[in-house]
C-alpha atoms as one frame of an Amber mdcrd trajectory, in Angstrom:
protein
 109.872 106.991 121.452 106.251 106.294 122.289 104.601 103.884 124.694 103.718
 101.487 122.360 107.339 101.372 120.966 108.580 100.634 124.402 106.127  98.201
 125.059 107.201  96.541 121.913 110.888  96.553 122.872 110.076  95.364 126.515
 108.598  91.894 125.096 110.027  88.854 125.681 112.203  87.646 123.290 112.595
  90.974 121.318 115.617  92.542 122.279 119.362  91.151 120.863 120.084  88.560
 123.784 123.895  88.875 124.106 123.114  92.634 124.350 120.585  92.537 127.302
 123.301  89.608 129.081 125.703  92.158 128.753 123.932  94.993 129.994 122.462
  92.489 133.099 126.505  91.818 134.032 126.940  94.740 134.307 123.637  95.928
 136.483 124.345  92.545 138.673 128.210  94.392 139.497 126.692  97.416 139.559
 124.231  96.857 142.557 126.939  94.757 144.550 129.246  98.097 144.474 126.220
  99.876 145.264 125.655  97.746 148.214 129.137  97.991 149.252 129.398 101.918
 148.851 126.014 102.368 150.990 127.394  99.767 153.759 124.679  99.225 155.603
 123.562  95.473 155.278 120.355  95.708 156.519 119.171  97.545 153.954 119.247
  94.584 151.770 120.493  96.280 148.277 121.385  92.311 146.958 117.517  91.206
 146.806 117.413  94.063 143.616 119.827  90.659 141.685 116.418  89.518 140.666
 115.774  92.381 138.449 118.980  91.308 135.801 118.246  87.657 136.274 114.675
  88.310 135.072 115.632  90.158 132.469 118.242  87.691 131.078 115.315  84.564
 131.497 113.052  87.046 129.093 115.048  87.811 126.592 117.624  84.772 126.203
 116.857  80.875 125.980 120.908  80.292 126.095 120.976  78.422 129.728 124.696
  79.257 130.041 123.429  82.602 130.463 121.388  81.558 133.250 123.909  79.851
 134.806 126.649  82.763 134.648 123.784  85.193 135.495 123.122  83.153 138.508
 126.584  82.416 140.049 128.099  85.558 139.210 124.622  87.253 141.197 125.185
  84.812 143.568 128.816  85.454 144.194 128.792  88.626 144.474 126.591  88.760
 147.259 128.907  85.952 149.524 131.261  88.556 148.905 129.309  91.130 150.106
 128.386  89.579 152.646 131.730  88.493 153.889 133.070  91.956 153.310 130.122
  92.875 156.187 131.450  90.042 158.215 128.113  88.685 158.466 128.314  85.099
 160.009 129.233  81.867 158.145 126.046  80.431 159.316 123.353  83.412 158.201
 125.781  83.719 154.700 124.989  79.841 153.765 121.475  80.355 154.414 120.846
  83.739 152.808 123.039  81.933 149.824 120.657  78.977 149.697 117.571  81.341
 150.080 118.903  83.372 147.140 119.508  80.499 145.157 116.339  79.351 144.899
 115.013  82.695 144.656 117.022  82.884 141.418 116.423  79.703 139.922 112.409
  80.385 140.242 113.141  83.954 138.614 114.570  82.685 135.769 111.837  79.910
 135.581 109.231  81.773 135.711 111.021  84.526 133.085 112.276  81.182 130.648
 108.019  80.244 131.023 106.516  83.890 130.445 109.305  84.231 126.855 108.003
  80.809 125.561 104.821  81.364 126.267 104.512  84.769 124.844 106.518  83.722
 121.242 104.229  80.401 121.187 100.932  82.982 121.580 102.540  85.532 119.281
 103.462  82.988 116.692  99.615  81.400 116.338  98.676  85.235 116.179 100.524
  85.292 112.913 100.266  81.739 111.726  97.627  79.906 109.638  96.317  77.158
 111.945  95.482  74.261 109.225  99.062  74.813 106.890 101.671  76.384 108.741
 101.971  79.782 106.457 101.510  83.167 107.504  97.993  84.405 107.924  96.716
  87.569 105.820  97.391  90.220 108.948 101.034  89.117 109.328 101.507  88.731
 105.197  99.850  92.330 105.346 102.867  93.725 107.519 105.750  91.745 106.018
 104.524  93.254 102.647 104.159  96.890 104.161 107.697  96.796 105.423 108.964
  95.497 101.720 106.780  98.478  99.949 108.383 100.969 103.016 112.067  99.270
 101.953 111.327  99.403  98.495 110.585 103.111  98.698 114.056 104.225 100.776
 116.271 102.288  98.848 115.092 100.869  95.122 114.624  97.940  93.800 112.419
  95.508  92.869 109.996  93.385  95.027 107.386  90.347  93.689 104.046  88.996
  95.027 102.844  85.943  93.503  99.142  84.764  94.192  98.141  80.941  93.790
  94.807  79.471  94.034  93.727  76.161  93.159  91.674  74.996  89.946  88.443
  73.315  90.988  89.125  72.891  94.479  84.948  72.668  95.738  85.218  69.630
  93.324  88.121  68.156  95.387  85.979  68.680  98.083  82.339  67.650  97.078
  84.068  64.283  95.912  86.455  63.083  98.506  85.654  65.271 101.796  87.282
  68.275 103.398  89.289  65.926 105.293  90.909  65.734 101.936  90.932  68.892
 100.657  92.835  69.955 104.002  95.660  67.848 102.992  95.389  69.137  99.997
  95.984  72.409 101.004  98.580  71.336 103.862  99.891  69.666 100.590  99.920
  73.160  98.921 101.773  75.266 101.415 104.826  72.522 101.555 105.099  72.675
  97.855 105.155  76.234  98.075 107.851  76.258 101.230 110.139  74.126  98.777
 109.620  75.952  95.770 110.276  79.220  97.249 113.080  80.929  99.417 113.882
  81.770 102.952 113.799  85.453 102.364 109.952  85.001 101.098 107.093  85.413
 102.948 104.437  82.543 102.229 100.713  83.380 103.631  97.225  81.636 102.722
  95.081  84.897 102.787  91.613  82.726 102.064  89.932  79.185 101.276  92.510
  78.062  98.916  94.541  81.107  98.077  98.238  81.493  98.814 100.301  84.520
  98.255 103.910  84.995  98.174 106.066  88.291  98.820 109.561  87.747  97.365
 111.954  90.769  98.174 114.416  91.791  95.401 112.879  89.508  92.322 112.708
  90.830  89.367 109.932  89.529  86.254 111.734  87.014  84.713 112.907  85.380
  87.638 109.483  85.399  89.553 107.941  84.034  86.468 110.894  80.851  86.479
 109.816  80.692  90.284 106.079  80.637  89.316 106.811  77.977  86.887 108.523
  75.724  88.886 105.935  76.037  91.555 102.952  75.376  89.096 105.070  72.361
  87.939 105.212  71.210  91.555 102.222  71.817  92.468 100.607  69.100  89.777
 103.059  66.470  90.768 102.307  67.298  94.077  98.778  66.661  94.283  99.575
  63.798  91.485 101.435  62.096  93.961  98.668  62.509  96.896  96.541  60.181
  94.950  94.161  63.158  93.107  95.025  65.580  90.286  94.739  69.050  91.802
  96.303  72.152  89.363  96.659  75.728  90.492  96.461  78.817  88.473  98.858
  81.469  89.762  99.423  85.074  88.754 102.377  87.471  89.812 102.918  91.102
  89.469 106.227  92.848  89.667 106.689  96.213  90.865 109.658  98.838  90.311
 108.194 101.448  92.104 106.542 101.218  95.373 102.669 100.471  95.045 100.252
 103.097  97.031  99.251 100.248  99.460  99.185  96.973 100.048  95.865  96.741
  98.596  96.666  97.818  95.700  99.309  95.450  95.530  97.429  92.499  95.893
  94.783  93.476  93.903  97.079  93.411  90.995  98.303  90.133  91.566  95.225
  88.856  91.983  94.040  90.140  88.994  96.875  88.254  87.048  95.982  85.490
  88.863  92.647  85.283  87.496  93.683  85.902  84.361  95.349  82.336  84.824
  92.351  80.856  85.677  90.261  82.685  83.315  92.742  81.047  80.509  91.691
  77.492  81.874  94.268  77.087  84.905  97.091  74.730  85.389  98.996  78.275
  84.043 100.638  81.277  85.299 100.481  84.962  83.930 103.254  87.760  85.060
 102.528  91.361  84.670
């Protein structure tokens, strides 16, 4: 496994959370039988009860998980500590001191995961509608085209642009044609499925990677979106239409490229033929 891999892995919020709370139990018991089996107190094994707690806060935003992280970390070393026969006195305050110590490691770990996912989420996200930008539509359809060629199948991209949309916005403003295209990607959300990928990859074009559709039904899909996408704009108080073109492919494509360049092609095809129409190939 490479650096970069490991890297990858080591982000916040990227590793199965019951998985790294399990394996943090078990490191939190682990270094309070490794402070008992060394024995010598002053060597202060308990401070390494940060390490678990701070991975727990980076992985996991269940705060029962905090809290049994915590008081188990915590009760351990009372135990230890009382096994020493260290004095009541210096065991409350080391407890309290501890205590805090862990409630600021798993703030600051809780603050670094949602940070990192809000940063890695505009990374991949189109700022004005919400949909995936090209680079993370690019990936998402590499890993269907690497799918598609282990185990079969049949994958879809659909491509949608709008019919006249510089008119839409030399007559009512770009304040307008942003809703318009905010407008766009909800139609597209609700015409669609979960499993789909929906990206705006320029001005006013939207692609689509559906996993596991076959022609006919990406072209009812396509329909119902064009259909939607009419009353849509109907309904926002100007008549917008989109033309949208969809490819299906049996065998893996030779790139992503390729792929898109296909469905665009289709897609202008739709446009070519006047818009407010779709064309599958």
């Amino acid at each position: 496994m490479d650096k970069a891999t490991l890297l990858q892995l080591a982000a916040p919020g990227k590793l199965p959370e019951r998985i790294v709370f399990a394996a943090s139990m078990v490191t939190i018991v682990a270094i309070f039988l490794a402070n008992v089996w060394i024995g010598d107190p002053a060597l202060r094994v308990y401070v390494l009860y940060v390490l678990p707690l701070l991975a727990i806060g980076m992985q996991s935003a269940r705060r029962g998980y905090y809290l049994a992280g915590a008081v188990t970390a915590l009760s351990l070393e009372a135990l230890s500590f009382v096994y020493f026969g260290i004095p009541v006195t210096t065991l409350v305050g080391n407890i309290v001191l501890e205590g805090l110590v862990a409630i600021l490691c798993l703030s600051v770990a809780d603050t670094a995961r949602v940070n990192y996912l809000k940063v890695l989420n505009l990374a991949r996200t189109d700022d004005l509608t919400g949909a995936m930008n090209r680079r993370a539509f690019v990936r998402a359809a590499a890993q269907e085209i690497e799918r598609q060629a282990r185990y079969g199948g049949e994958f879809s991209i659909m491509m949608l642009d709008l019919d006249d949309f510089k008119g839409l916005n030399d007559k009512h403003g770009h304040h307008i044609g942003d809703q318009a295209l905010r407008n766009l990607a909800e139609a597209i959300r609700n015409s669609t499925r979960r499993s789909d990928s929906v990206a705006r990859i320029g001005g006013d074009e939207f692609v689509v990677l559906m996993p596991n559709t076959p022609k006919a039904a990406c072209a009812s899909i396509c329909q119902q979106l064009r259909r939607a996408v009419a009353e849509g704009m109907k309904d926002s108080g100007y008549v917008v239409t989109a033309s949208i073109g969809s490819v299906t492919f049996g065998q893996p494509p030779e790139s992503v490229d390729v792929a898109l360049r296909a469905a665009d092609a289709a897609m202008y095809c739709a446009k070519h033929e006047g818009g407010d129409r779709v064309v599958n190939s």
